[in-house]
C-alpha positions as CSV (number, residue, x, y, z in Angstrom):
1,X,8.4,-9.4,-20.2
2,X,4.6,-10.3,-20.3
3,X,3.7,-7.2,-18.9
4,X,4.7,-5.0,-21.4
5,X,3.6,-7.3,-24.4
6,X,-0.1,-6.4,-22.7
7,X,1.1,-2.7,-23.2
8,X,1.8,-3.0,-26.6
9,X,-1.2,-5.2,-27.4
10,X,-3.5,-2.6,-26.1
11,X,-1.7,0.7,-27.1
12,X,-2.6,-0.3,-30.5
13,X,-6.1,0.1,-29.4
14,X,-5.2,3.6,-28.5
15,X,-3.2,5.1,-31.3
16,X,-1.4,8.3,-30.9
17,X,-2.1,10.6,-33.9
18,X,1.5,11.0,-35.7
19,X,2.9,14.3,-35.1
20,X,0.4,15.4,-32.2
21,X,2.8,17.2,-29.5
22,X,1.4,18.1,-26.1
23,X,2.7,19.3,-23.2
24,X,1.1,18.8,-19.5
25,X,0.7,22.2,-18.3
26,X,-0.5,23.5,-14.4
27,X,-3.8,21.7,-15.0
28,X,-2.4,18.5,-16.6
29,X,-3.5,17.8,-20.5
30,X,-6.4,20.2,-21.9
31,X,-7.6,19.9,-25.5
32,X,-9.7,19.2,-28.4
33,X,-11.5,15.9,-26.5
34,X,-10.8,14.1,-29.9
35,X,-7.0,14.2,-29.4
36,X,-6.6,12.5,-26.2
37,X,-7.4,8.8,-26.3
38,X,-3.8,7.5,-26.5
39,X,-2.8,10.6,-23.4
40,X,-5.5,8.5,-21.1
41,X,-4.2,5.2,-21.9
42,X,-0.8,6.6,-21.5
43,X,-1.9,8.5,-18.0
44,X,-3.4,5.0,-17.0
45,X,0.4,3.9,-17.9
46,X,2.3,6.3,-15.9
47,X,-0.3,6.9,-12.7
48,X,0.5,2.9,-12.1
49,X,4.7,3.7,-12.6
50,X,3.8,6.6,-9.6
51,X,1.8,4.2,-7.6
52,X,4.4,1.6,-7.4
53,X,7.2,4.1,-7.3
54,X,5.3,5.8,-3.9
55,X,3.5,2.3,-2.7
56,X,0.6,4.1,-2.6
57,X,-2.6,5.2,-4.1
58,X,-2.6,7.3,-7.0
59,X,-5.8,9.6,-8.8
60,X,-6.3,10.2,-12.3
61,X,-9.0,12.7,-13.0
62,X,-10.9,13.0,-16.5
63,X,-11.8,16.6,-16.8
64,X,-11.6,19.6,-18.8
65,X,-12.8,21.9,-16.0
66,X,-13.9,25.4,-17.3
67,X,-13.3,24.8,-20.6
68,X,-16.0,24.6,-23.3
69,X,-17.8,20.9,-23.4
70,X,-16.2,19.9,-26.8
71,X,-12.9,19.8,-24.4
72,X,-11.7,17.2,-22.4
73,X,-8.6,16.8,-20.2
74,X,-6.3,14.8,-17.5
75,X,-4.8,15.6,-14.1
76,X,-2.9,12.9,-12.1
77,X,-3.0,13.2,-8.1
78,X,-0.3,12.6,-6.0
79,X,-0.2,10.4,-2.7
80,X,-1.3,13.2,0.0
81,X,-4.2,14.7,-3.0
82,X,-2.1,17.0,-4.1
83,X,-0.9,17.7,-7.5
84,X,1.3,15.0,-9.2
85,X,5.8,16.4,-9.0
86,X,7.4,18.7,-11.2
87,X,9.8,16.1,-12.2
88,X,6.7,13.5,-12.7
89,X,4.7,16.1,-15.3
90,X,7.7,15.6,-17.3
91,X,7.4,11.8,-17.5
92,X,3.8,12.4,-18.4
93,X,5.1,14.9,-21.5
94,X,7.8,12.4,-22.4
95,X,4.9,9.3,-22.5
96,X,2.5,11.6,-24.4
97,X,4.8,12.8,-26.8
98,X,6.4,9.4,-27.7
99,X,5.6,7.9,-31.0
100,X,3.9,4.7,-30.8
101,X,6.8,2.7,-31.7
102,X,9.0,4.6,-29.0
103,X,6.5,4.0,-26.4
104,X,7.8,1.2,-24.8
105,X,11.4,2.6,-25.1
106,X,10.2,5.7,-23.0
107,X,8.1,3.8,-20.3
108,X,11.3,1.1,-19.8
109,X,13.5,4.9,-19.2
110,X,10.7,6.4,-16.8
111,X,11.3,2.6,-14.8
112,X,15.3,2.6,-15.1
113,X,15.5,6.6,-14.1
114,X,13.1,6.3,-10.8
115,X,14.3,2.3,-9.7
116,X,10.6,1.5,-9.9
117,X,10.1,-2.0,-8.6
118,X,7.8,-3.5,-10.8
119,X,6.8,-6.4,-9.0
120,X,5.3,-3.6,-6.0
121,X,1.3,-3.6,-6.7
122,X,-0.1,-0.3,-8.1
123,X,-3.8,1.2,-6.8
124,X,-5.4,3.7,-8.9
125,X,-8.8,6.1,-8.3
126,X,-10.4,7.3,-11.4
127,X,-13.0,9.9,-11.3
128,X,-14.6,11.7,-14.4
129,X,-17.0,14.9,-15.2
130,X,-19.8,15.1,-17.0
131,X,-18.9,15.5,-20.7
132,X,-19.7,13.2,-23.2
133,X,-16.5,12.4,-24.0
134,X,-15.4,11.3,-20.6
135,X,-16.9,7.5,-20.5
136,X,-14.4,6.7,-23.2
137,X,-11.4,8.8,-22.1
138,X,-12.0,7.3,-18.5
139,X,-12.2,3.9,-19.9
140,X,-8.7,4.7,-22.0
141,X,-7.1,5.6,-18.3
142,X,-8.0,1.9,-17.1
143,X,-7.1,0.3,-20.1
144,X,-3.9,1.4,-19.4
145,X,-3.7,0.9,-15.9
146,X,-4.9,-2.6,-16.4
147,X,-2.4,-3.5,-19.3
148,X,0.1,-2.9,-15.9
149,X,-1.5,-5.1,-13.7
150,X,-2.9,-2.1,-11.6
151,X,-5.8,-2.0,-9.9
152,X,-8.6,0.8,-10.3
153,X,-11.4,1.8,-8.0
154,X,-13.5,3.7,-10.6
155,X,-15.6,6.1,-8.9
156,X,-17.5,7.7,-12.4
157,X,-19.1,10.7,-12.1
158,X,-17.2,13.0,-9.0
159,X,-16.5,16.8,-8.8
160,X,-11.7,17.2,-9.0
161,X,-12.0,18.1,-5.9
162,X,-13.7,14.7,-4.6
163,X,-11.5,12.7,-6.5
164,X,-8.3,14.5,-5.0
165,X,-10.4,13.8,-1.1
166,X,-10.7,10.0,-1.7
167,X,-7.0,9.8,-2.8
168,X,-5.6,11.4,0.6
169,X,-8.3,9.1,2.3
170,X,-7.1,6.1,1.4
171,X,-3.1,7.1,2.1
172,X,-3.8,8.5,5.5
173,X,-5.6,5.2,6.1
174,X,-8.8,7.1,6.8
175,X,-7.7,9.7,9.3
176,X,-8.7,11.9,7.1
177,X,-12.2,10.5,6.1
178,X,-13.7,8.1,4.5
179,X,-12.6,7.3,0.7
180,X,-16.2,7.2,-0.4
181,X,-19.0,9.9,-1.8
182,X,-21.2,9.6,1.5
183,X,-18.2,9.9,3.3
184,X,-17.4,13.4,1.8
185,X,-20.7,14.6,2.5
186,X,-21.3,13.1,5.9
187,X,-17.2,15.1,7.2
188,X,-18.4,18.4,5.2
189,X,-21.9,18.5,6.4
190,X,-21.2,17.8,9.8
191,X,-18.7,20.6,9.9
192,X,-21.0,23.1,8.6
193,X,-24.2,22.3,11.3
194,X,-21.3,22.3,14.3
195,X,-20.1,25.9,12.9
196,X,-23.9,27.2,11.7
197,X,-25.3,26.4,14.8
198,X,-23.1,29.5,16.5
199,X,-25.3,31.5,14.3
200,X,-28.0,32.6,16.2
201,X,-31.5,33.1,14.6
202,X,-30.7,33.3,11.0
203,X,-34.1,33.9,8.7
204,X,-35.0,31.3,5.7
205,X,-33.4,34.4,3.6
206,X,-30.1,34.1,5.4
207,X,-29.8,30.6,4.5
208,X,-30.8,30.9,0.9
209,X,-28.5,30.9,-1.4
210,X,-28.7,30.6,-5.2
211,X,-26.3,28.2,-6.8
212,X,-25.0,28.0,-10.4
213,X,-23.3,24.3,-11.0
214,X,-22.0,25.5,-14.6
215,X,-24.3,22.3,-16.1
216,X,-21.2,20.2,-14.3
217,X,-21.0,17.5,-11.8
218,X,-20.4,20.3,-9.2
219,X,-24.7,20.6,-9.9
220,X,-25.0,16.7,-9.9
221,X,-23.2,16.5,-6.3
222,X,-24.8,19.5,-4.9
223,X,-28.0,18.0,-5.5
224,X,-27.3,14.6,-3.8
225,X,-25.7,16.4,-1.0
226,X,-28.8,18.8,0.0
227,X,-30.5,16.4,1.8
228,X,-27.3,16.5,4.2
229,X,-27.4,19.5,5.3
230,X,-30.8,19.6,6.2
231,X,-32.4,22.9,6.7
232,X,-29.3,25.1,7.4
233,X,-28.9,25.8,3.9
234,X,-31.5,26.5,1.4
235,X,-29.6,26.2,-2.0
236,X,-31.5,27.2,-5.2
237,X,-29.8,25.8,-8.0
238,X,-29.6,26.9,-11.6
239,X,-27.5,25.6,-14.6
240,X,-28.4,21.8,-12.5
241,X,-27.2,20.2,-16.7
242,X,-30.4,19.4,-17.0
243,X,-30.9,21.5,-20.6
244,X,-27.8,23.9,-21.0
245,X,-24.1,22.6,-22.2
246,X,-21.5,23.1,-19.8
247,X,-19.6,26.2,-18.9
248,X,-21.7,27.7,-21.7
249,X,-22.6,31.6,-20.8
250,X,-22.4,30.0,-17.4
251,X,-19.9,29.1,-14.7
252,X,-17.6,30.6,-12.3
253,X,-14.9,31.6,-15.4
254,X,-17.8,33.3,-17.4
255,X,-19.1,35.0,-14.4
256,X,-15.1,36.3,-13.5
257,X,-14.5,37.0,-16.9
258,X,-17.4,38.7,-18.1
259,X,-18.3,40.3,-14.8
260,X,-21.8,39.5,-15.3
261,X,-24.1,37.2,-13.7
262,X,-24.8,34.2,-15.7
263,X,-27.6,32.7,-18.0
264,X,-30.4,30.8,-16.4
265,X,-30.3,32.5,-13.1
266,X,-33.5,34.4,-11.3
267,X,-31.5,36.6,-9.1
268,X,-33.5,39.0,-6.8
269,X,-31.9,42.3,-5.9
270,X,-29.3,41.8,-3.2
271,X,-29.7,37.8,-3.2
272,X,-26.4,36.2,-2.3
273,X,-25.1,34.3,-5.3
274,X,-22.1,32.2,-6.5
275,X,-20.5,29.8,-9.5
276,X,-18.8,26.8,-9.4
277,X,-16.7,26.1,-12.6
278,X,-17.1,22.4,-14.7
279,X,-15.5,20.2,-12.5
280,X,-16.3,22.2,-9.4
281,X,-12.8,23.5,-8.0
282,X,-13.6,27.5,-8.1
283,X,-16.0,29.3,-6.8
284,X,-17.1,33.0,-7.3
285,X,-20.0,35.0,-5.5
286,X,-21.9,37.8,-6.9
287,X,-25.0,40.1,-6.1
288,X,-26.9,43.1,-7.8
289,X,-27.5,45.9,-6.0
290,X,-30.9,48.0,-5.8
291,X,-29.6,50.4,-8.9
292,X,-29.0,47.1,-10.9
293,X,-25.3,47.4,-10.7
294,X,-23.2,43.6,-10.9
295,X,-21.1,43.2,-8.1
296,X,-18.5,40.4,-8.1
297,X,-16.5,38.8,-4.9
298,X,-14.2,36.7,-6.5
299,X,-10.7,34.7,-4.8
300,X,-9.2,37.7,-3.4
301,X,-12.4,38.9,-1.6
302,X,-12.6,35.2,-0.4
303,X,-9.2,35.3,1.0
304,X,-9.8,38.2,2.8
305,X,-12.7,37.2,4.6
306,X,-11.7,33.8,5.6
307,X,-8.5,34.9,6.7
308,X,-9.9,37.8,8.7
309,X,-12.1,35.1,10.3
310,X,-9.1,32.9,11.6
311,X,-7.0,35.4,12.8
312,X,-9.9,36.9,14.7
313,X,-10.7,32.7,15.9
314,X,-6.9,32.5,16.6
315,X,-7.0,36.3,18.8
316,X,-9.6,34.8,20.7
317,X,-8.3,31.1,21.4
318,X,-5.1,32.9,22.3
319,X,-2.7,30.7,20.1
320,X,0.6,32.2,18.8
321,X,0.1,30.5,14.8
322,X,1.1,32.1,12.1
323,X,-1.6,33.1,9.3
324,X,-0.3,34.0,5.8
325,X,-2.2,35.1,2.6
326,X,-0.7,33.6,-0.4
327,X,-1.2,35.8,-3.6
328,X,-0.4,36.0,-7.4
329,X,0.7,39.5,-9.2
330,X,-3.1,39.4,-10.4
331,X,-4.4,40.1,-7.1
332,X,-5.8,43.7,-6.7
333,X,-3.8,46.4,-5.2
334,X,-6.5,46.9,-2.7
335,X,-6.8,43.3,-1.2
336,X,-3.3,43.3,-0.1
337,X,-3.4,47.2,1.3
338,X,-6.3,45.9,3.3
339,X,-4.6,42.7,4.8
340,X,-1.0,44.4,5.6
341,X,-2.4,47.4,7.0
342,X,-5.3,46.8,8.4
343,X,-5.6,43.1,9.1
344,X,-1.8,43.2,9.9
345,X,-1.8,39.7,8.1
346,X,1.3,38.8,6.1
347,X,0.9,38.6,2.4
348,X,3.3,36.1,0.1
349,X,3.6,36.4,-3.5
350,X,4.1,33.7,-5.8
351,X,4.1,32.9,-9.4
352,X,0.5,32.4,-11.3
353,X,-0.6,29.0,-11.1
354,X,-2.2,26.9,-8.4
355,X,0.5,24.6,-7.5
356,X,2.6,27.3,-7.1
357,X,0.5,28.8,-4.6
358,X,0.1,25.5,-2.6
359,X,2.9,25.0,-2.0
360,X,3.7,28.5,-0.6
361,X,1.3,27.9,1.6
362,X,2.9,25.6,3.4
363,X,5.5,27.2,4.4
364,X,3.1,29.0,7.4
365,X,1.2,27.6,10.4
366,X,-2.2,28.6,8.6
367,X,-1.6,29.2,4.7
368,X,-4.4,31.0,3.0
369,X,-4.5,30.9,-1.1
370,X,-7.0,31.9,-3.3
371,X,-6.4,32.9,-7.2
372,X,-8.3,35.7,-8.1
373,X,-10.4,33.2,-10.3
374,X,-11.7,31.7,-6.7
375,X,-9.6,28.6,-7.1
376,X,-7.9,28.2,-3.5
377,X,-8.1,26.3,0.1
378,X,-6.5,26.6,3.2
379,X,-3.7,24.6,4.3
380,X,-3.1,24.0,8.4
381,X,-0.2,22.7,9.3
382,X,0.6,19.5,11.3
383,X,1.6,21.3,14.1
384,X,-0.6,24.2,14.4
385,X,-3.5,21.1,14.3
386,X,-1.6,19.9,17.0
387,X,-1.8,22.6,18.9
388,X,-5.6,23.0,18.4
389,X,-6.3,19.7,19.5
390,X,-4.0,20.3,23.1
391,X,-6.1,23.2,23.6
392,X,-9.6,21.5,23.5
393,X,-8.5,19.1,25.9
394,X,-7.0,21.2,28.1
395,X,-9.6,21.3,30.8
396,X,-7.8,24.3,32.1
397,X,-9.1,26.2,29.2
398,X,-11.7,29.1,29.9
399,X,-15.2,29.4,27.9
400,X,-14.4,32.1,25.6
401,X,-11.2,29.8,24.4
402,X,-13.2,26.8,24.1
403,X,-15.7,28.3,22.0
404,X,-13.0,29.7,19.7
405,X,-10.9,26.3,19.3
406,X,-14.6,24.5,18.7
407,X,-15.0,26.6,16.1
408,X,-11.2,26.3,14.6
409,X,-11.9,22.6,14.6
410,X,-14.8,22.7,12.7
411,X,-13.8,24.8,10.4
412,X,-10.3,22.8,10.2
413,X,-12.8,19.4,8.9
414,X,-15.0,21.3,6.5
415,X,-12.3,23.0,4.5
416,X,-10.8,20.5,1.5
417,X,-7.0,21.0,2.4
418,X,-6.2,18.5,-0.5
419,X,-7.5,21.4,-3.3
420,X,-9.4,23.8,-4.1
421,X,-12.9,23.2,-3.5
422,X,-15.8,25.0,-4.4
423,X,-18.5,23.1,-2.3
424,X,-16.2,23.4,0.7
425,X,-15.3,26.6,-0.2
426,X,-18.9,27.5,-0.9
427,X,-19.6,26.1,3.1
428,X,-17.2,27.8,5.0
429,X,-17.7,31.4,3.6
430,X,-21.7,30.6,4.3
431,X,-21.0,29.4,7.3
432,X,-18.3,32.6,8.4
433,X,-20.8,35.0,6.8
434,X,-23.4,33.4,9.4
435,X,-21.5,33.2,12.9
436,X,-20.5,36.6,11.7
437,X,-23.5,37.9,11.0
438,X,-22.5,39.5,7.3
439,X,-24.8,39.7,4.7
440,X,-23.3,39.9,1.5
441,X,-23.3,44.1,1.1
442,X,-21.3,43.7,4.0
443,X,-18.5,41.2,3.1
444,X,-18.4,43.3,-0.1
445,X,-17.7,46.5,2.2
446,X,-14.8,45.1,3.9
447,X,-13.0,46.7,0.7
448,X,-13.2,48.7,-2.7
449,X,-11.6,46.7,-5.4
450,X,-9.0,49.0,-7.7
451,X,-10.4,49.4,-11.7
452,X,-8.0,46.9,-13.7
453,X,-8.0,45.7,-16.8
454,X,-6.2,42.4,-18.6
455,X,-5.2,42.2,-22.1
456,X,-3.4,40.1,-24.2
457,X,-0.9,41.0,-27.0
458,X,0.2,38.5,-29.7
459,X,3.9,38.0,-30.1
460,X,5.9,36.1,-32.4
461,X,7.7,34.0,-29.3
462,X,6.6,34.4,-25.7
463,X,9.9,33.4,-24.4
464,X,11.4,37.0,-24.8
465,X,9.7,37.6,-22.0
466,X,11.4,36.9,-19.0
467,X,10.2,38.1,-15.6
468,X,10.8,38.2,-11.8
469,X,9.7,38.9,-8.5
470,X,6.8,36.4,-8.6
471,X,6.4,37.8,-12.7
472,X,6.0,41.0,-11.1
473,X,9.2,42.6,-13.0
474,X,10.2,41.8,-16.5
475,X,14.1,41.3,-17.2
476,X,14.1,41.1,-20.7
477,X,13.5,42.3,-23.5
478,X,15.9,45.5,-22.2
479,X,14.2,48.6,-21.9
480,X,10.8,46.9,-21.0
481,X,10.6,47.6,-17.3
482,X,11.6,50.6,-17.4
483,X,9.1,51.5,-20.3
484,X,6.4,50.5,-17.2
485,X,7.6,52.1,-14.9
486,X,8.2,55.8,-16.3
487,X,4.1,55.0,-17.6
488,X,2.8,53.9,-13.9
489,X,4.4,57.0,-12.6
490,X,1.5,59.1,-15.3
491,X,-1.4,57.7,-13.0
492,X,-2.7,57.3,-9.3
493,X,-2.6,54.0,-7.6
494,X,-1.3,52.6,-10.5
495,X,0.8,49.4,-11.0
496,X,1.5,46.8,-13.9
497,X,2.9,44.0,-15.4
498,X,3.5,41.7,-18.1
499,X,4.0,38.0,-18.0
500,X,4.2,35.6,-21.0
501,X,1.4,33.2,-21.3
502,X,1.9,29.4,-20.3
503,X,0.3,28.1,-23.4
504,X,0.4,29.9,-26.2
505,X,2.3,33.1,-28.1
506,X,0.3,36.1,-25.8
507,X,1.9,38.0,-23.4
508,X,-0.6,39.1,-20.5
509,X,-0.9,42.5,-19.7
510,X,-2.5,43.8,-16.3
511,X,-3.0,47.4,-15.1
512,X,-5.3,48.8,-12.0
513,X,-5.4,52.7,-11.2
514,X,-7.6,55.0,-9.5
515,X,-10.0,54.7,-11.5
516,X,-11.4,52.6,-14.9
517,X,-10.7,55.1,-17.5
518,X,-6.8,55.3,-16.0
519,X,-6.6,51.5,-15.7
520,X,-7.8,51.0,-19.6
521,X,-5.7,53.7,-20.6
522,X,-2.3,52.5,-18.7
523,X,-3.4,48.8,-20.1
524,X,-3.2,50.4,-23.8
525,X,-0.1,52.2,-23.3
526,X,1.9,49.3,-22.0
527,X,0.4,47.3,-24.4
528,X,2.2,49.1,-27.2
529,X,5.4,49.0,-25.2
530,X,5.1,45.2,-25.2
531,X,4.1,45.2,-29.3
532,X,7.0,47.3,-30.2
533,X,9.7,46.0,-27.6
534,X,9.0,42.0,-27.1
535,X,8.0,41.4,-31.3
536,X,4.6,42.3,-31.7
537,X,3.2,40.2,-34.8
538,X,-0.4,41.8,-36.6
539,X,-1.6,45.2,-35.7
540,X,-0.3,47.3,-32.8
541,X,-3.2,47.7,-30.0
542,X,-6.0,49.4,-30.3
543,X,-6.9,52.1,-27.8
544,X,-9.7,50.8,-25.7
545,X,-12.2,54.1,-25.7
């Protein structure tokens, strides 16, 4: 077949290093941006297979995200923008791994296996970030798709999140917007002036906000957007990539991690602040208070507040939806106490990892996710859209219900439902903090976070490890568990757990307690627990203090 002579013709262009293994993990490839030519070509090769397989169009996105700048990386986007199938991030495995003689062995398997008809035309979106590496990697992706007969629509420089918009654009036919830059920005910013204009009299101080684009595209697109939304939102914007490298000492991973604010930023006393990550799909705020003290709001603050928001929209438009907060084990003990108790809001938990939480989240009328890391959206269901739209044009509906469904709509078209978002996420908490009146001291109020602390312990194989109960209990190795449990019981408000890492030979250890001290010194202790009963390879932990 002609077709795949052009594959094997231009593969050798794209060597794969011998030996090289990779596996595609929750956020697609990541590594070493030197390693990855023949995975892009090879991407380009199986994002045309999944656009004829689904007759429709398919997104590959170049981007490393928070990872340091020397790093580059590859996500493939499904049909409705959401992340590609389980079954499908094996194929992608299977093609990386394959040895270059092998290759078209493995691509003629992927065909046979999924009854691809390879006569159907493929479409494919590429996007990119900003790193210097991606202009080749991108160009790899259409090499590939090309060497298929594909066609691309190469959109260069986009934020993940804009990519994963245009993809769901062009499948719903434009009922969902228009697959273009301008047309992103004209949906979101329209959104935002309908909901901010419920805010009455804000002051030039209300609407200022200090943005950190990570020197990413999430700067470059913030910048071209501005002029949008007019004078509504005053954005100061540091770390614009203009000097520093990307996510260095800045970003919202940095900000999370460190729990500091990050380089290159002027921030006054109480000025409301927040982080995008390098390709712009998390978002974290931040303030200091008059005594200089750091405070961060990160994805489970974020939850809470938009969530709190709907149900109080839904309350008052007097529709019967479901809301549900999706969470991971790493969420803190006090976000959930205050959203089953107080909010009366069910909470979900799922296993660590964004897709996981997705796709929990549609199992509800209104599905709220968040990571703790601020990676998250909010998913509305078909029907519970439905029902939104019935009740605006119901002229039987009263003033105070009107005002509430306005506002539901609004906020239904400025919220990403594709992915996580952190300019539309970014909007809709400035735009709830407004028609709510919040400053930022205030949404920081709604709760006190629990002291917790992560660690890591090296082990010689991760996959003694085995957990439950959304990796909130471990199984094995025996006598684990209960090792956690009897040292939870020594301190107040106290939980933990371990969960083996996805990528490499760590296992991740979290604690919260009552107070800092308590969660350090739990952390420690059930750190040694995991050294001494799941293989511990080096020295045994260190006591923190």
């Amino acid at each position: 077949m002609a077709q795949f002579e052009e594959v094997s013709q231009k593969s050798e262009l794209h060597p794969k290093p011998e030996g090289l293994m990779l596996q595609y993990g929750t956020a697609g490839f990541r590594t070493h941006a030197k390693h990855l030519d023949h995975i892009m070509f090879r991407m380009g090769l199986l994002a045309t297979l999944r656009s004829k397989k689904t007759k429709s169009t398919i997104g590959v996105m170049v981007t490393a995200s928070h990872n340091p700048e020397e790093d580059n990386g590859v996500k493939l986007i499904d049909p409705m923008g959401e992340m590609v199938t389980a079954v499908w991030e094996g194929y992608a495995t299977q093609l990386a791994n394959a040895e270059q003689d092998s290759l078209l062995k493995e691509l003629k398997d992927i065909i046979e296996k999924e009854d691809i008809d390879m006569s159907q035309p493929a479409s494919i979106y590429v996007g990119k970030d900003t790193r210097p590496s991606s202009a080749s990697l991108s160009q790899a992706v259409l090499d590939g798709v090309s060497s298929l007969g594909g066609k691309t629509h190469d959109y260069g420089l986009v934020t993940t999140p804009q990519l994963h918009y245009m993809v769901c654009c062009c499948n719903t036919n434009g009922c969902y917007g228009s697959p273009t830059v301008e047309g992103y920005y004209q949906k979101l910013s329209q959104a935002f002036l309908q909901l901010t204009q419920n805010a009455s009299n804000r002051t030039d101080d209300q609407k200022r906000l200090l943005v950190d684009g990570a020197n990413g595209i999430g700067a470059l697109k913030m910048r071209e957007m501005e002029p949008f939304l007019r004078s509504e939102l005053q954005v100061v914007l540091s770390n614009d990539g203009s000097s520093g490298k990307l996510n260095h000492m800045c970003g919202a991973d940095y900000v999370k991690v460190q729990q500091k604010a990050p380089q290159g930023m002027n921030m006054g006393v109480g000025e409301r602040c927040c982080s995008f990550d390098g390709d712009a799909d998390r978002i974290v705020f931040y303030y200091t208070d008059s005594k200089g003290c750091f405070h961060l709001l990160d994805g489970d603050k974020i939850a809470t507040l938009i969530s709190t928001y709907l149900k109080e929209l839904l309350t008052q438009a007097g529709l019967n939806l479901q809301i549900a907060v999706v969470q991971t084990a790493y969420a803190n003990g006090s976000s959930t106490r205050y959203l089953e108790d107080i909010m009366k809001v069910t909470v979900c938990c799922t296993k660590t990892g964004v897709k996981h939480l997705h796709h929990a989240a549609q199992e509800y009328d209104i599905g709220v996710y968040f990571e703790a890391n601020g990676h998250g959206t909010v998913l509305f269901s078909k029907a519970a859209q439905k029902q939104i739209q019935e009740l605006l044009k119901d002229s039987n509906t009263n003033d105070e219900r009107k005002r509430a469904v306005k506002l539901l709509e609004s906020t239904i078209n400025l919220i990403n439902q594709t992915v996580g978002d952190a300019i539309s996420d970014m909007l809709v908490i400035e735009a709830v903090l407004a028609i709510r009146g919040m400053s930022v001291q205030d949404w920081d109020a709604i709760y006190t976070d629990l002291p917790n602390r992560q660690l890591k312990v090296t082990v010689s194989d991760r996959r003694v490890i085995d957990t439950t109960d959304a990796e909130r209990r471990a199984v094995t190795p025996e006598g684990l568990q209960d090792a956690i449990d009897s040292l939870v019981k020594k301190y107040k408000s106290a939980r933990s757990f371990v969960r083996p890492s996805g990528t490499e030979d760590v296992v991740r250890v979290y604690a919260e307690a009552d107070t800092q001290e308590n969660a350090d010194s739990l952390a420690h202790e059930v750190s040694l627990a995991v050294y001494r009963l799941a293989g511990g390879v080096g020295d045994e932990p260190k006591p923190l203090h």
